[in-house]
C-alpha positions in Angstrom: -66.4 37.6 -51.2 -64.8 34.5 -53.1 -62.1 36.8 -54.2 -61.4 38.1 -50.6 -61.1 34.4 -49.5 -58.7 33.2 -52.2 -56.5 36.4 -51.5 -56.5 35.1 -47.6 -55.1 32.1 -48.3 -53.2 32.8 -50.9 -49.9 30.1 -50.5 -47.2 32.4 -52.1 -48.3 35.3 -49.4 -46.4 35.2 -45.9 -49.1 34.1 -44.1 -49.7 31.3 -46.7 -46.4 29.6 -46.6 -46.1 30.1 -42.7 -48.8 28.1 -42.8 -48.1 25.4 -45.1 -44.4 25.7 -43.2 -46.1 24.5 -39.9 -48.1 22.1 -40.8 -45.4 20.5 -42.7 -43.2 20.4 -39.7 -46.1 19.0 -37.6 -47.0 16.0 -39.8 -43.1 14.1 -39.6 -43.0 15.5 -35.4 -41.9 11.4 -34.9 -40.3 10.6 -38.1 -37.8 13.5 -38.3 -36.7 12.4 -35.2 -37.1 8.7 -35.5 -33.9 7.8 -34.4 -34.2 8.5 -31.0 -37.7 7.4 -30.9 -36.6 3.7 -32.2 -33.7 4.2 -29.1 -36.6 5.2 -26.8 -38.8 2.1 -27.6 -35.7 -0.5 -26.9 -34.4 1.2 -24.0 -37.5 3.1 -22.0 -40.4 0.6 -23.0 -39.1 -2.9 -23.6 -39.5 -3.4 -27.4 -36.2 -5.3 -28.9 -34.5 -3.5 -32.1 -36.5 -5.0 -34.3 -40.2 -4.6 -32.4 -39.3 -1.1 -32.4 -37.5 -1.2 -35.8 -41.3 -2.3 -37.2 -43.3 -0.1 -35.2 -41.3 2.9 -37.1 -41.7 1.3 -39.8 -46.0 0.8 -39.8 -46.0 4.4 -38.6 -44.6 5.4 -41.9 -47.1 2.9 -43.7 -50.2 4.8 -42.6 -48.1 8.0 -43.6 -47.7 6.5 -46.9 -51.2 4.9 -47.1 -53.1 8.7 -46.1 -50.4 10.2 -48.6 -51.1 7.6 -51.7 -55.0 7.9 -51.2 -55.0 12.2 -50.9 -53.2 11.7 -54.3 -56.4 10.7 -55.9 -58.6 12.0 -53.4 -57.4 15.8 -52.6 -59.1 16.9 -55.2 -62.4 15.8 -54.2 -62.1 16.8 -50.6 -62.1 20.0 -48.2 -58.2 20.6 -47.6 -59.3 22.1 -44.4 -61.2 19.2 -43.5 -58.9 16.4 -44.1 -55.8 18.9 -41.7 -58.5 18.7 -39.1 -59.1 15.6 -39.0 -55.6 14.5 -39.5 -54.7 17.0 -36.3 -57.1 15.6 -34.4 -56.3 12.1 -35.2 -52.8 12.9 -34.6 -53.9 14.1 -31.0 -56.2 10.9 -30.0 -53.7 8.0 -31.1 -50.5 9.8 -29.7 -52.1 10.1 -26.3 -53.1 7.0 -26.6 -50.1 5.4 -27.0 -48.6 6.9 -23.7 -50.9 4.6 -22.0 -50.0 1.3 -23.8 -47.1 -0.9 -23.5 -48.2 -3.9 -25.8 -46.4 -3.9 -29.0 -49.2 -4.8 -30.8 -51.5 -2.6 -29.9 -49.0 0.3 -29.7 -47.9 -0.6 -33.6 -51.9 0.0 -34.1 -51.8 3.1 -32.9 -48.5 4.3 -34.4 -50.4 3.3 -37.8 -53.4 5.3 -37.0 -50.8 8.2 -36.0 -49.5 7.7 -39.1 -53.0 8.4 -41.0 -53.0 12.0 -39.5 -49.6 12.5 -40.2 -50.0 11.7 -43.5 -53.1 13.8 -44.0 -50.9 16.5 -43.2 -47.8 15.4 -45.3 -49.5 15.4 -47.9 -51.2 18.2 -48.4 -48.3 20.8 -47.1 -45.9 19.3 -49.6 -48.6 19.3 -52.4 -49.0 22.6 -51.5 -45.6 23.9 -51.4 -45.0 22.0 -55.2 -47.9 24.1 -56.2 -46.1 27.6 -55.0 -44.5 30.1 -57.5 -40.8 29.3 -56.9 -41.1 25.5 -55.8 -37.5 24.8 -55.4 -36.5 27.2 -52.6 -40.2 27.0 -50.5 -39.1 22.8 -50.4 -35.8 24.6 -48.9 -37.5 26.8 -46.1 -39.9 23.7 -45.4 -37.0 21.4 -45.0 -35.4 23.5 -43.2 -37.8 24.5 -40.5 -38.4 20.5 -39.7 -34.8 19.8 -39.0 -34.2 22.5 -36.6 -37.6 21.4 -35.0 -35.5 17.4 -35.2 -32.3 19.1 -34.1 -33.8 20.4 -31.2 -35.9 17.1 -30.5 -32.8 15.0 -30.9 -31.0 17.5 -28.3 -33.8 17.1 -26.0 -34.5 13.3 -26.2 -31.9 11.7 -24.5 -32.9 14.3 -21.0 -36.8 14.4 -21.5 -36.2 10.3 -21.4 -35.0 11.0 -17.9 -37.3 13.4 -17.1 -40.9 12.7 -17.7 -40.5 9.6 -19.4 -41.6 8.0 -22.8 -45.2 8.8 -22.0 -44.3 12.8 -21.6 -42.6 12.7 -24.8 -46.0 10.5 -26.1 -47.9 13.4 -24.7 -45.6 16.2 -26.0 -46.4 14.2 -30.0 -50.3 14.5 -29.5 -50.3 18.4 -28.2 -48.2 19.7 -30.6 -50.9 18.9 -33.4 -52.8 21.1 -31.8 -50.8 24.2 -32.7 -51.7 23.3 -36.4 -55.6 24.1 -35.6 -54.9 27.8 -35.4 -53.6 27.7 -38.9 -56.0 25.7 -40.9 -58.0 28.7 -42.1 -55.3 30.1 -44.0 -55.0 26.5 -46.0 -56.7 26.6 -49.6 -60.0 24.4 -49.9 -58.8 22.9 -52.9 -55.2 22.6 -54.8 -57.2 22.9 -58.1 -57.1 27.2 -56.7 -53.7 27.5 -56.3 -52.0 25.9 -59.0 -49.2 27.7 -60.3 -46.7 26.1 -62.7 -43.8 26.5 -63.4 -42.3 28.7 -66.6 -39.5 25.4 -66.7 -41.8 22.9 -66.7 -42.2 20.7 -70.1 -44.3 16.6 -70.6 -42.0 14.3 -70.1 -42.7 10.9 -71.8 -44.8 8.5 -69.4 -41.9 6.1 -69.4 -39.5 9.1 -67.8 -41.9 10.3 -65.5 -42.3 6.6 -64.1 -38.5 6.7 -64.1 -38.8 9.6 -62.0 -41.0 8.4 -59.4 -39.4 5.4 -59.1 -36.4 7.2 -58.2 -38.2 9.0 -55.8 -39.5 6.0 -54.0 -36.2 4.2 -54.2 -34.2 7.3 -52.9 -36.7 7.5 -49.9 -36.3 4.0 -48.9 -32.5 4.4 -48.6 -33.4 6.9 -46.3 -36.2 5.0 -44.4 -33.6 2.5 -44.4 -30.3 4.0 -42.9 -32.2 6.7 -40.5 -34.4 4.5 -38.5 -31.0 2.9 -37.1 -28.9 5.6 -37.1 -29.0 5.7 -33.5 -28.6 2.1 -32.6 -25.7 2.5 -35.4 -23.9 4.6 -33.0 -24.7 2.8 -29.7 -23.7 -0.5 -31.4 -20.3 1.3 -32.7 -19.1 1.9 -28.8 -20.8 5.5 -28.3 -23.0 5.7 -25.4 -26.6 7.4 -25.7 -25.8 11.0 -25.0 -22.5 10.8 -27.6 -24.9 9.6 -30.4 -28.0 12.3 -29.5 -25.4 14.5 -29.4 -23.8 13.8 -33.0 -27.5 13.5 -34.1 -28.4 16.7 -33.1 -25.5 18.2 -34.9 -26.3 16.5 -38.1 -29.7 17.9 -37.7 -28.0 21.6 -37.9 -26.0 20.1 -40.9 -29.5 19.1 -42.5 -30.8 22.6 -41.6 -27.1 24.0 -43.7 -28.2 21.3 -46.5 -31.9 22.6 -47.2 -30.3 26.4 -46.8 -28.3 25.8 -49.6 -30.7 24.4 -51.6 -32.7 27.7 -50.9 -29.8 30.0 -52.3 -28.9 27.9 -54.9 -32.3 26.8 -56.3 -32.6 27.2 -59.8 -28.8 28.3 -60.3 -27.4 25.1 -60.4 -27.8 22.2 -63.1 -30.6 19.4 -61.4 -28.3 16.8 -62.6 -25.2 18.2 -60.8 -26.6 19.2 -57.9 -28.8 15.4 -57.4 -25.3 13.2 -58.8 -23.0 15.4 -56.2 -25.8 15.4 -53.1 -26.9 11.2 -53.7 -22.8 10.1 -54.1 -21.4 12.5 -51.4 -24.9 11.4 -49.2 -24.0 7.3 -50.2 -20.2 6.6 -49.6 -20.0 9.0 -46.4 -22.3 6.3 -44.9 -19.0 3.7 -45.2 -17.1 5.0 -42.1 -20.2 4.0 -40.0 -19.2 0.3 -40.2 -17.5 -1.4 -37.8 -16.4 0.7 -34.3 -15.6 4.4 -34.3 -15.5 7.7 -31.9 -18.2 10.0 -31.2 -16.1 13.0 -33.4 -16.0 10.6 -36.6 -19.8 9.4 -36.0 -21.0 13.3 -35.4 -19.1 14.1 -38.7 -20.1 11.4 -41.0 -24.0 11.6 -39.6 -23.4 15.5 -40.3 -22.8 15.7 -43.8 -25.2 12.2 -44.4 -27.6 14.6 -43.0 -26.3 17.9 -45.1 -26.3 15.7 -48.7 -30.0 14.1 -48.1 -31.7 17.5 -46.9 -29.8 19.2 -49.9 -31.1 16.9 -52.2 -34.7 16.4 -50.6 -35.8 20.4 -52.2 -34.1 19.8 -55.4 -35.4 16.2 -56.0 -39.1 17.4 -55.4 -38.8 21.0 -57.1 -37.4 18.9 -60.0 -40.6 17.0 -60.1 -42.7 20.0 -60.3 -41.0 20.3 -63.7 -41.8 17.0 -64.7 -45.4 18.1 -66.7 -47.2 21.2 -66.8 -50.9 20.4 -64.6 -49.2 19.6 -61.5 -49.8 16.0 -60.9 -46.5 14.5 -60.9 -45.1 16.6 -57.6 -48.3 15.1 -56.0 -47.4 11.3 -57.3 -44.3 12.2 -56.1 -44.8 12.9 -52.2 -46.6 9.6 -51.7 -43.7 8.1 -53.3 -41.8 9.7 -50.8 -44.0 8.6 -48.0 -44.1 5.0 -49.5 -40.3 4.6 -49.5 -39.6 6.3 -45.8 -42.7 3.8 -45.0 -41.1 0.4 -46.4 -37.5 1.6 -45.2 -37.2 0.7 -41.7 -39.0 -2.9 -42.5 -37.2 -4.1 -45.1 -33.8 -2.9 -42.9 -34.9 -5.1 -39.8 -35.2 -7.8 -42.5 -31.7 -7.8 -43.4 -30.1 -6.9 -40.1 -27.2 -9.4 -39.7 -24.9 -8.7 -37.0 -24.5 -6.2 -33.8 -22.7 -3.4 -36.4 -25.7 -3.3 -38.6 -23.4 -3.5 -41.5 -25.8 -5.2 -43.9 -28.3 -1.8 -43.2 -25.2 0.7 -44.3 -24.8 -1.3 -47.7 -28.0 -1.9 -47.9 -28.8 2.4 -48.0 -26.4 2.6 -50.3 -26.7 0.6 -52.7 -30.4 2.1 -52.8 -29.0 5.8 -53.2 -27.0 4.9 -56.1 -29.9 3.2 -57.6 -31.8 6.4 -56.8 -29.4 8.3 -59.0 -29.6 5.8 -62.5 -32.9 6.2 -62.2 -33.1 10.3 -61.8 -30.6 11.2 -64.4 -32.7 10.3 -67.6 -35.8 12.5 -66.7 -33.6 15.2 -65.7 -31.6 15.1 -68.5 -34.8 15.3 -70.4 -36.3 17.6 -69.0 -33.0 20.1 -69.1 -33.0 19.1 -73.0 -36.7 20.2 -74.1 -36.5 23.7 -71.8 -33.6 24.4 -73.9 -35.8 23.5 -76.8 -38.3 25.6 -76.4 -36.4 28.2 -75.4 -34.5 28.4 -78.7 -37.8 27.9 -80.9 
């Protein structure tokens, strides 16, 4: 009977990674499109840009904080436990923020959001690092969240109009409760599924913290540029619908990005690919300053958004090379979750003027941070697989 069972929820089996799939796309329902929930809370509830800049931004903390203690925890606890509870969770605090219009208490419940979300974050992106070809299921995860924020974006703007922030509130706390159906199919444990990779070599302690490092600092460039991508555009001349609209074909461009990383995973050097996605993703960001028209803003936002999902699947598949148990994949999702957390803070910190310059130079000078601090381990890593290939 225990064998049975571990066949059914095999994660390298369809029904496996559809799962994991959903769930992942479930867990980031407001963060992947954050934008025009930030644009929402200024224009439809009353919060000013930097309320609404924080309340993002503590969201994303109780995503990080769920994410940082499953990394010590999960392998204690029921997997299928802690995705119910997180669902559920999700459920209760999104519902009840469509009745509250007090910034405090809403940020409280954005944070408790946030736990669930986490929960789920977590554990599908664990999961997916500890799959037989990591590199291209990160692609097909990726991918499947940005046409879910492509079509969100799309839709914002119109359900706005429609039914209101609290019918989009409502629409965040059902849509966990798709994920239910699927929990069965989840392992009990990661400890079952492990499966590493035949690339994978021990990296000194020193580049592995390298690694996560980089991990958390790219993350908070993009914390720190996407929570304002939307006010970017409305503050550059472009009116609501111009920006959603550019947005939502970014979010196609993102969907491109991850695709590619699908067909080219494993094919192309990690240090090419990550210095070529976190350059081209940094100095695109430069024609966002100052004023500019809706067909520069939709094509600058579009390959932004084409570079960071591009380099999302490599950056993590390159971390389940990192060691041979698994662990440092896992380490690196809650510093994932830890930099998107601290992004859109420490950007309404240094908000300066109406163009939100100080924001743009601000993300980039993170991403090319991000990239001195990815190259060593990566170089590494590329070094010894050689290594033990020849001996």
């Amino acid at each position: 009977m225990r064998q049975r069972n571990e066949e059914a929820v095999d994660l390298n089996s369809f029904r496996g990674l559809a799962s994991t799939i959903l769930l992942g796309v479930i867990g980031p329902e407001v963060f992947i499109v954050q934008p025009g929930f930030v644009q929402g809370l200024v224009q439809h509830v009353g919060f000013d840009e930097q309320g609404a800049g924080y309340t993002a931004s503590v969201e994303m903390f109780g995503i990080a904080a769920t994410t940082v203690a499953l990394t010590f925890l999960a392998r204690r606890l029921d997997w299928r436990k802690i995705l119910t509870i997180s669902l559920l969770l999700m459920f209760a605090a999104n519902a009840a923020c469509a009745y509250v219009d007090d910034l405090q208490t809403f940020a409280i419940l954005r944070v408790l959001a946030g736990f669930g979300a986490g929960g789920l974050i977590s554990l599908s992106f664990t999961a997916i690092g500890l799959t037989r070809n990591p590199d291209r299921n990160f692609g097909w995860l990726i991918m499947w969240v940005l046409i879910y924020g492509a079509l969100g974006l799309l839709a914002m703007p119109s359900a706005f109009n429609l039914i209101g922030m609290r019918g989009v509130l409502w629409f965040f706390a059902l849509f966990p409760l798709i994920g239910l159906a699927v929990v069965r199919y989840m392992p009990r444990s990661g400890e079952t599924v492990i499966h590493v990779s035949a690339d994978a070599v021990e990296l000194s302690a020193a580049l592995k913290s390298s690694a996560l490092l980089s991990m958390f600092v790219y993350f908070l460039a993009q914390g720190v540029v996407w929570a304002y991508l939307f006010l970017i555009g409305v503050n550059g001349g472009l009116n609501e619908q111009q920006v959603a609209n550019g947005l939502t074909i970014s979010q196609f461009a993102g969907v491109a990005g991850a695709f590619a990383a699908v067909l080219l995973a494993q094919r192309t050097h990690y240090a090419i690919a990550l210095t070529v996605g976190i350059v081209g993703g940094a100095i695109v960001l430069y024609p966002l300053v100052g004023h500019f028209g809706a067909v520069l803003y939709a094509l600058t936002v579009s390959v932004y958004n084409f570079a960071w999902n591009y380099v999302q699947p490599v950056i993590l598949g390159a971390m389940a090379k990192f060691d041979r148990r698994g662990h440092v994949v896992v380490y690196a999702v809650a510093a994932q979750m830890c930099g998107l957390a601290a992004g859109p803070g420490l950007a309404a910190l240094v908000i300066g003027d109406r163009s939100l310059t100080s924001v743009i130079s601000l993300g980039i000078g993170l991403f090319f941070l991000s990239l001195a601090l990815i190259l060593p381990p990566v170089l590494a890593q590329a070094q010894r697989r050689q290594g033990v290939a020849v001996t």
